[in-house]
N, CA, C and O atoms as CSV, one atom per row, in Angstrom:
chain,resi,resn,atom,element,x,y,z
A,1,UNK,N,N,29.692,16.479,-18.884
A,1,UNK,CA,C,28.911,17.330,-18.005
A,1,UNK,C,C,27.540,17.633,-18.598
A,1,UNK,O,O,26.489,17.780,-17.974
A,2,UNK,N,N,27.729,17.699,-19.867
A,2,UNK,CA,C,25.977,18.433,-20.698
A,2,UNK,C,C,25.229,17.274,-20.383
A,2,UNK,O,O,24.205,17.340,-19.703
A,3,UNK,N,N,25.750,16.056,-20.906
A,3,UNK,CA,C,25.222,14.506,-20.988
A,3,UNK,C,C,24.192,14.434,-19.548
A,3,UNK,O,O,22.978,14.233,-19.591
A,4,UNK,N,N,24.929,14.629,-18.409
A,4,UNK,CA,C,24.500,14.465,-17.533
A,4,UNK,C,C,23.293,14.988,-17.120
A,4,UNK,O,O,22.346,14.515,-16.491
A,5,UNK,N,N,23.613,16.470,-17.788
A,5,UNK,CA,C,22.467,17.475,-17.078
A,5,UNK,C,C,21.574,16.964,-17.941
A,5,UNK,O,O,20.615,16.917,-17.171
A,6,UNK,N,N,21.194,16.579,-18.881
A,6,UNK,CA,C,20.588,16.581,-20.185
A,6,UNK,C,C,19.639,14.871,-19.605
A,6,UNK,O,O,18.499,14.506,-19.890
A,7,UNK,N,N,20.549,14.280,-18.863
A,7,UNK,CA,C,20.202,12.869,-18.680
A,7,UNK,C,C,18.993,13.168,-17.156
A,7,UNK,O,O,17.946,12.591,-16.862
A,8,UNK,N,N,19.766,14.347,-16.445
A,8,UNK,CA,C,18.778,14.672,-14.893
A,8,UNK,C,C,17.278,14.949,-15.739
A,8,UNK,O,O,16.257,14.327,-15.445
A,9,UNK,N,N,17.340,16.102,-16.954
A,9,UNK,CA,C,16.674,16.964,-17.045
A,9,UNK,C,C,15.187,15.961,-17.846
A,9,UNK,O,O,13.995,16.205,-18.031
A,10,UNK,N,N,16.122,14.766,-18.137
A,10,UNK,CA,C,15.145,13.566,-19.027
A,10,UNK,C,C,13.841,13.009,-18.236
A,10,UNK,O,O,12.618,12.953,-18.368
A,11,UNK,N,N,15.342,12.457,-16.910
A,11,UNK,CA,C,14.850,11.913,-15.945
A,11,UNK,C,C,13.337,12.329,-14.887
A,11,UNK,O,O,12.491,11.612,-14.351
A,12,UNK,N,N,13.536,13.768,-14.939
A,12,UNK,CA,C,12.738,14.366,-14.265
A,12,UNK,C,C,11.398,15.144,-15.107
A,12,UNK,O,O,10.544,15.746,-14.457
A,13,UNK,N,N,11.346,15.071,-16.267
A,13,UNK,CA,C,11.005,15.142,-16.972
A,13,UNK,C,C,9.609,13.778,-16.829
A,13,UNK,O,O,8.441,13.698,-16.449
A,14,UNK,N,N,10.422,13.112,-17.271
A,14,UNK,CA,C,9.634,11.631,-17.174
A,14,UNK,C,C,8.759,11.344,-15.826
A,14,UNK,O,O,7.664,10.782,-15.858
A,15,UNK,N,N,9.332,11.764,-14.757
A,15,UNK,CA,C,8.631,11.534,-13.700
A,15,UNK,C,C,7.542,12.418,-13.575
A,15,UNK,O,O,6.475,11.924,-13.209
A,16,UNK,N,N,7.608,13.865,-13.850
A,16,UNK,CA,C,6.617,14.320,-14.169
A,16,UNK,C,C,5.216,13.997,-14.516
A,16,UNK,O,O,4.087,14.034,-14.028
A,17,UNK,N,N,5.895,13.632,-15.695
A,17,UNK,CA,C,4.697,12.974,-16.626
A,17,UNK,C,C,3.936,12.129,-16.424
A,17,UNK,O,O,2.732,12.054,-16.670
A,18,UNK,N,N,4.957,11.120,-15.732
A,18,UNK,CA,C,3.990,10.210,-15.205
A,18,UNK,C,C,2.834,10.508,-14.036
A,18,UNK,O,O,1.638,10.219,-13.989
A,19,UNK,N,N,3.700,11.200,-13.133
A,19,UNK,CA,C,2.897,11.489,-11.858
A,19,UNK,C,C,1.543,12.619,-12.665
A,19,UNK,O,O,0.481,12.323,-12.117
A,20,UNK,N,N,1.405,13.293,-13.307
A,20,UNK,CA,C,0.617,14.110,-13.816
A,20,UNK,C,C,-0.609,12.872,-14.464
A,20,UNK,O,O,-1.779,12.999,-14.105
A,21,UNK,N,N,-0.200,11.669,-15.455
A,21,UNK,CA,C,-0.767,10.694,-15.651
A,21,UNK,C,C,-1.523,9.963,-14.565
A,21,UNK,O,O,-2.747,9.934,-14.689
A,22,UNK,N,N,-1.065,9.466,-13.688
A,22,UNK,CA,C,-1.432,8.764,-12.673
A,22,UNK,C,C,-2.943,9.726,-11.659
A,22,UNK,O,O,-4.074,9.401,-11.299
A,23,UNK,N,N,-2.177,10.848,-11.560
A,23,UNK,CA,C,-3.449,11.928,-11.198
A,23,UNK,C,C,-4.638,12.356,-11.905
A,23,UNK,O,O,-5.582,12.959,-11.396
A,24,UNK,N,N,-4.523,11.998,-13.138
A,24,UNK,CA,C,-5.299,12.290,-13.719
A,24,UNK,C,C,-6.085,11.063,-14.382
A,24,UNK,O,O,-6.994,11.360,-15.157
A,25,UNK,N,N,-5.863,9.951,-14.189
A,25,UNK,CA,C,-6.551,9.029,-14.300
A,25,UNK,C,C,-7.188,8.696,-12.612
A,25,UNK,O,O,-8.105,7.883,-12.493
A,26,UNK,N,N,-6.774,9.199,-11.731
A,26,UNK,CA,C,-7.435,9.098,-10.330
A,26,UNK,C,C,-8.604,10.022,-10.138
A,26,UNK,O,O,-9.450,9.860,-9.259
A,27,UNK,N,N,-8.600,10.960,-10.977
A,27,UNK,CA,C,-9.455,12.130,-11.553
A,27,UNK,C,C,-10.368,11.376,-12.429
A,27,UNK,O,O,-11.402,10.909,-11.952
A,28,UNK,N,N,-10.082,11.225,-13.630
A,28,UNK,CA,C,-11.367,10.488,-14.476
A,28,UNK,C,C,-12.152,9.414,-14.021
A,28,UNK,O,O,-13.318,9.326,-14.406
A,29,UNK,N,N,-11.353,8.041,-12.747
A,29,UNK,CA,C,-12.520,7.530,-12.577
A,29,UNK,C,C,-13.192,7.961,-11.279
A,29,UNK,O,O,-14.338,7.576,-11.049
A,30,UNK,N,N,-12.742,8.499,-10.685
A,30,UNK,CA,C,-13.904,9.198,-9.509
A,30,UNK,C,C,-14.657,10.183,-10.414
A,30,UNK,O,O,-15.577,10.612,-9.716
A,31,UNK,N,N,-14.694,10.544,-11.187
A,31,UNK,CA,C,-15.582,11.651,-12.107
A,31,UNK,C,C,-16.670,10.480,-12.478
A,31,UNK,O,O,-17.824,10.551,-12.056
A,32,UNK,N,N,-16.223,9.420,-13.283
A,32,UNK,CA,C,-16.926,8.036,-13.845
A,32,UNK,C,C,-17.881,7.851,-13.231
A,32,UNK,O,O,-19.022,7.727,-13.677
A,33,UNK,N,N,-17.340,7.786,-11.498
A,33,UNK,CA,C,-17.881,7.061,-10.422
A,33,UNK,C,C,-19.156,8.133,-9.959
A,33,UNK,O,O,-20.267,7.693,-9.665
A,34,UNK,N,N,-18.902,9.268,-9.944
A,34,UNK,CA,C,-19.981,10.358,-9.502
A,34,UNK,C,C,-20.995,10.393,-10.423
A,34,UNK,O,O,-22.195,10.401,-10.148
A,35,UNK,N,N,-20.312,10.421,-11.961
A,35,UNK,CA,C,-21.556,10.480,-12.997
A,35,UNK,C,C,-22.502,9.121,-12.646
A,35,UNK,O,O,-23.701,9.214,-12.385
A,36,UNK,N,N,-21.687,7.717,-12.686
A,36,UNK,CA,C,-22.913,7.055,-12.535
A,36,UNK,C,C,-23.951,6.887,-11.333
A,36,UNK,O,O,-25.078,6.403,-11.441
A,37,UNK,N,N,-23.321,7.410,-10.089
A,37,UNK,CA,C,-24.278,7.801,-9.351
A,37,UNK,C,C,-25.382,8.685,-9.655
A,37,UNK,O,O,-26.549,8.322,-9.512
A,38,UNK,N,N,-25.049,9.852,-10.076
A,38,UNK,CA,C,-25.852,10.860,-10.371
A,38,UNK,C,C,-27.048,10.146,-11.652
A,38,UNK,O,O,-28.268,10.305,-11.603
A,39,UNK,N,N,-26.384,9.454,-12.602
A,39,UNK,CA,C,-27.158,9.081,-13.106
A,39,UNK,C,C,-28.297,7.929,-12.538
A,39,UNK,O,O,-29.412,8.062,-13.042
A,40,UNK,N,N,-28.130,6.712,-11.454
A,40,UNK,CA,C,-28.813,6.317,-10.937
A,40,UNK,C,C,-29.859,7.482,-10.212
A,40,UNK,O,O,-31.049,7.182,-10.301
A,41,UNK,N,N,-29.603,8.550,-9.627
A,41,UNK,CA,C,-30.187,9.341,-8.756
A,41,UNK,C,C,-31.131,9.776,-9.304
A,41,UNK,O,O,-32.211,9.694,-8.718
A,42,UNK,N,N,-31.056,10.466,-10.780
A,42,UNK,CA,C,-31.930,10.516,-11.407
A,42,UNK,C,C,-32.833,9.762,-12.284
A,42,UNK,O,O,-33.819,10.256,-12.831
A,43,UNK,N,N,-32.560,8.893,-12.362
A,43,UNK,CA,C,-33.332,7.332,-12.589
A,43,UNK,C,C,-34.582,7.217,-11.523
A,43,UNK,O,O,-35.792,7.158,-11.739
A,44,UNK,N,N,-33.828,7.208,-10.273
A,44,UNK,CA,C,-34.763,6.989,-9.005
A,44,UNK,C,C,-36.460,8.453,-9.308
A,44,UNK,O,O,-37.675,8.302,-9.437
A,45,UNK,N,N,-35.567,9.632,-9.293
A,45,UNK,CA,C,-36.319,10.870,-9.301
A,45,UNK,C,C,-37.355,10.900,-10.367
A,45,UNK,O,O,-38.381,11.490,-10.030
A,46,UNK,N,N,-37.342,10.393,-11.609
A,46,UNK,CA,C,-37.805,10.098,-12.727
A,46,UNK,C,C,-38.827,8.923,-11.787
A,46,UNK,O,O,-39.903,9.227,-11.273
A,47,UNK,N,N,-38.381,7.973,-11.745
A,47,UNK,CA,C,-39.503,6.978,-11.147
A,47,UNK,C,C,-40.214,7.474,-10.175
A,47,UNK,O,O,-41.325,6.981,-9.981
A,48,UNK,N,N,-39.776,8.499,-9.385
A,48,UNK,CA,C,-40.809,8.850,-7.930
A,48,UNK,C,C,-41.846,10.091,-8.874
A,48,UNK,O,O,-43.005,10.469,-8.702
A,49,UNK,N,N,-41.098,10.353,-9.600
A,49,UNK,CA,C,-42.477,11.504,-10.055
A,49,UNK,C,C,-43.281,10.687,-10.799
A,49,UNK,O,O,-44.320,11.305,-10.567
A,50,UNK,N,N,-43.632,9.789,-11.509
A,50,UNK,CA,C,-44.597,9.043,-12.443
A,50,UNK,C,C,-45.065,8.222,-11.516
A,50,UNK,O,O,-45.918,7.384,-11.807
């Protein structure tokens, strides 16, 4: 009976983790993706003022 609970508590455990992983790498590259926009944007802004 412990085995078991011990085996759910692994199980779910793990899935966790992963799903927390997976979100958070869906997080870092849309962050990636905004910075290098932003950084083109200001590239552009830099060139229109000179």
């Amino acid at each position: 009976m412990k085995s078991k609970f011990y085996m759910y508590g692994f199980v779910f455990a793990s899935l966790i983790a992963l799903l927390m992983y997976f979100n958070s790498k869906k997080t870092y590259e849309a962050q990636a993706r905004e910075i290098d926009l932003l950084k083109t944007q200001i590239e552009q802004l830099k060139k229109d003022c000179n």
